[in-house]
TIVO-2410 file (N, C-alpha, C; in nm, 3 decimals):
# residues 59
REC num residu      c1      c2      c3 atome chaine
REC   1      X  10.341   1.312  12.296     N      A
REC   1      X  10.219   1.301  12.371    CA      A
REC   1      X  10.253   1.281  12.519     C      A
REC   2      X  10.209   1.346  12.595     N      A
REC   2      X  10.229   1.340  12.770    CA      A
REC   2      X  10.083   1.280  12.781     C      A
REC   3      X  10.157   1.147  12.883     N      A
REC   3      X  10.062   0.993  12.952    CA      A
REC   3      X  10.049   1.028  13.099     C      A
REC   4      X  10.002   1.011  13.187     N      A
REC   4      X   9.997   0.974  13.310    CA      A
REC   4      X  10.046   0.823  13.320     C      A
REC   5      X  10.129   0.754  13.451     N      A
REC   5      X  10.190   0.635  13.512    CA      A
REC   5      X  10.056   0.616  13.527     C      A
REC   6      X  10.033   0.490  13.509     N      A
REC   6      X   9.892   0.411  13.576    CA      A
REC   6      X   9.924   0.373  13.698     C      A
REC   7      X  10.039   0.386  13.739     N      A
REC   7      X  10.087   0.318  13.867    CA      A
REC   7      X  10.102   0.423  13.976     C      A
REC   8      X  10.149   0.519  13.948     N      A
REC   8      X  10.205   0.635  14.015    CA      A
REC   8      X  10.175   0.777  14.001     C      A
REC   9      X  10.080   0.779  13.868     N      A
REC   9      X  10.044   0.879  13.853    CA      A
REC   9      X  10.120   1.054  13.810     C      A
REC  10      X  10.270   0.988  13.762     N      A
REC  10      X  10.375   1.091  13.722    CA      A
REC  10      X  10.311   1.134  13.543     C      A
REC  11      X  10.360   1.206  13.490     N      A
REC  11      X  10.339   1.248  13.418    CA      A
REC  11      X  10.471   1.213  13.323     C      A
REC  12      X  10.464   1.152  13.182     N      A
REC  12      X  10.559   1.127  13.106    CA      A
REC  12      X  10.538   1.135  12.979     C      A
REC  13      X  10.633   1.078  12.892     N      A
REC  13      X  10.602   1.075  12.743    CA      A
REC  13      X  10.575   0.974  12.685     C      A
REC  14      X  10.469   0.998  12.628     N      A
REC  14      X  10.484   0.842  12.565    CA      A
REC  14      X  10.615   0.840  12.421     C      A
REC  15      X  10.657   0.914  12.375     N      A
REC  15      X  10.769   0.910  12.264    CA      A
REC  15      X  10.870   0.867  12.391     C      A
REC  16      X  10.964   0.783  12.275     N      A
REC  16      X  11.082   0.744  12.330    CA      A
REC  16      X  11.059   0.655  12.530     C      A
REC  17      X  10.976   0.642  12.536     N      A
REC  17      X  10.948   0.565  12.660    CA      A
REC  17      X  10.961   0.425  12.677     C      A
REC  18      X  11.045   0.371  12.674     N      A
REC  18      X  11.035   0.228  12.651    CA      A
REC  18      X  10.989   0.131  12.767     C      A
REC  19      X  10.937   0.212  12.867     N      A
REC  19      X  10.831   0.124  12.988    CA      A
REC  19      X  10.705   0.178  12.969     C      A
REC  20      X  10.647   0.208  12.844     N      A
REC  20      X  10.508   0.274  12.795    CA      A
REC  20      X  10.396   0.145  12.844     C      A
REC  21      X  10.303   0.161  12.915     N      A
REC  21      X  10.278   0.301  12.963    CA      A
REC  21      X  10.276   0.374  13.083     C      A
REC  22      X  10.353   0.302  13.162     N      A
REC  22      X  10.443   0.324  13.268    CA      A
REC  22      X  10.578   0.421  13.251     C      A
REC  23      X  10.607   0.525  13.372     N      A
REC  23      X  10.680   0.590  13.359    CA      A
REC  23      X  10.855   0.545  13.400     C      A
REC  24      X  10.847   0.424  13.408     N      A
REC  24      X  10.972   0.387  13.485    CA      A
REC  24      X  10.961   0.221  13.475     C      A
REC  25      X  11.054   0.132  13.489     N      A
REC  25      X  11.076   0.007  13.469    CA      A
REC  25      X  11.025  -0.008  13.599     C      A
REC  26      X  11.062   0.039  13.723     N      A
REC  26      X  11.019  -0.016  13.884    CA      A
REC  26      X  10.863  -0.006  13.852     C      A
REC  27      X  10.808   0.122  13.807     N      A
REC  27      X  10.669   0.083  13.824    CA      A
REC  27      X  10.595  -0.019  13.718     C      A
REC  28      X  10.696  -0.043  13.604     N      A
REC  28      X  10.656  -0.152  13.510    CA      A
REC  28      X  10.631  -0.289  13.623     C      A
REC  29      X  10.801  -0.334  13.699     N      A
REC  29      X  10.771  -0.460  13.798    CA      A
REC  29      X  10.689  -0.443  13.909     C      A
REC  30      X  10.649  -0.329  13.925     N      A
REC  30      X  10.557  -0.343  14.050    CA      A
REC  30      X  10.392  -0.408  13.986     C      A
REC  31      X  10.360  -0.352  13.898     N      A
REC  31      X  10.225  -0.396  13.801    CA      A
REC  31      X  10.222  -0.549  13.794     C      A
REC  32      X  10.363  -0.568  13.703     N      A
REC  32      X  10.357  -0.703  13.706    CA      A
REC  32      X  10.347  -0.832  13.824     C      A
REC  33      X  10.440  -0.734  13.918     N      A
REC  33      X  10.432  -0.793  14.070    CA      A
REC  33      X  10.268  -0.814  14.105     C      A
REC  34      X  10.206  -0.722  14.107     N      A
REC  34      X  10.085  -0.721  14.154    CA      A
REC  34      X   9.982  -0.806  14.085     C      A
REC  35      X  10.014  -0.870  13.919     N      A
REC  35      X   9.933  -0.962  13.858    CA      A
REC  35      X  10.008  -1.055  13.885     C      A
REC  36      X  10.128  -1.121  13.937     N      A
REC  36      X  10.209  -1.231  13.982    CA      A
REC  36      X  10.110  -1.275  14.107     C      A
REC  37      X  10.080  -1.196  14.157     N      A
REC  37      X  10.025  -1.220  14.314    CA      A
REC  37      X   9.912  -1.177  14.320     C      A
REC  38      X   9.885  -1.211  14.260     N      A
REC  38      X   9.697  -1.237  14.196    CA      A
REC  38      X   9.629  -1.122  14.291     C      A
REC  39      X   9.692  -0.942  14.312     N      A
REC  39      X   9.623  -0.849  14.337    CA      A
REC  39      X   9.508  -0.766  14.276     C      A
REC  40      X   9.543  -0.827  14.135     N      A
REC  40      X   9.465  -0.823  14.027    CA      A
REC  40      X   9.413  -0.938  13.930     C      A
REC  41      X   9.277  -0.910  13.874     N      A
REC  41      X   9.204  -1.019  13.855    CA      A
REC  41      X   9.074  -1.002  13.765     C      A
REC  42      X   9.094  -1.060  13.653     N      A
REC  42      X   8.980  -1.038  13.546    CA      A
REC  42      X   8.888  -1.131  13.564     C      A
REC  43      X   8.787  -1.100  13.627     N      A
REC  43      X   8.660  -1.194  13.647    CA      A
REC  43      X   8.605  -1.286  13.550     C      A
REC  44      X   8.601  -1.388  13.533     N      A
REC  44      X   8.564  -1.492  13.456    CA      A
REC  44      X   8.430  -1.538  13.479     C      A
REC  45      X   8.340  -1.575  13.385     N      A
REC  45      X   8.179  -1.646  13.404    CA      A
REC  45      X   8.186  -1.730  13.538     C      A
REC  46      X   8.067  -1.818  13.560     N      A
REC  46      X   8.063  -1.917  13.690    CA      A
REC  46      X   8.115  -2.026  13.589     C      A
REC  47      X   8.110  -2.055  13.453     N      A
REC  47      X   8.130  -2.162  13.423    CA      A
REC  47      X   8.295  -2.245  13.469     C      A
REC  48      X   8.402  -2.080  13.414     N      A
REC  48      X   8.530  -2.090  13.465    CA      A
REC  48      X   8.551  -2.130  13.586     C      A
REC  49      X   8.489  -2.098  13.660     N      A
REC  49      X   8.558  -2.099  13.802    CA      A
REC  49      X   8.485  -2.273  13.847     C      A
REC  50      X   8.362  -2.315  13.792     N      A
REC  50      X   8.342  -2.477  13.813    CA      A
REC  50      X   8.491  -2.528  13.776     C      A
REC  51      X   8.528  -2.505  13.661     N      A
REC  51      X   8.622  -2.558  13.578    CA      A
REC  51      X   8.744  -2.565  13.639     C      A
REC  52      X   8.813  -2.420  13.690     N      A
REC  52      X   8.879  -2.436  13.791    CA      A
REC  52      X   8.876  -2.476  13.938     C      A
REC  53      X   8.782  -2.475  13.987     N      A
REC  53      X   8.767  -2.580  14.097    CA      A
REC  53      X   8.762  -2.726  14.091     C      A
REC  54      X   8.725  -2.755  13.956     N      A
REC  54      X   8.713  -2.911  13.944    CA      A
REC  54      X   8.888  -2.996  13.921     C      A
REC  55      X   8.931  -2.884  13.868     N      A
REC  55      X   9.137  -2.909  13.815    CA      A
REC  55      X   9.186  -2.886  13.984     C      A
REC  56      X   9.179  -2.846  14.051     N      A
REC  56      X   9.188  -2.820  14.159    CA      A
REC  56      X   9.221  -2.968  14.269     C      A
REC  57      X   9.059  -2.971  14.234     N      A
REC  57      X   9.029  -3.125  14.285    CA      A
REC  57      X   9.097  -3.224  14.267     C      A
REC  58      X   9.096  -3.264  14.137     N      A
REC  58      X   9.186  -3.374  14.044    CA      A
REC  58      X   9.329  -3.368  14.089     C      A
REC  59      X   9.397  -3.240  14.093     N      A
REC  59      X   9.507  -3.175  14.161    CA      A
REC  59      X   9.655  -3.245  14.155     C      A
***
């Protein structure tokens, strides 16, 4: 099966790919880089973010 890089947009396989679903290990650490450094971000209710502002506080 031929994937597109979510990162880069190359074209690869997903058989035998072992940075699936990424075409390359660099663009595997760059992804991860980018959820390390909070470039990315799954939005949470208002309740979460009280919650985390209140741990914050306490600190």
């Amino acid at each position: 099966m031929i994937i597109t890089c979510p990162l880069c947009k190359k074209t690869t396989t997903w058989e035998e790919n072992p940075w699936k679903p990424f075409c390359s290990e660099r663009c595997k650490l760059i992804d991860l880089g980018k959820w390390a450094s909070e470039e990315y971000r799954i939005e949470g209710n208002e309740d979460d973010k009280e919650e985390e502002e209140s741990k914050k506080a306490e600190g």
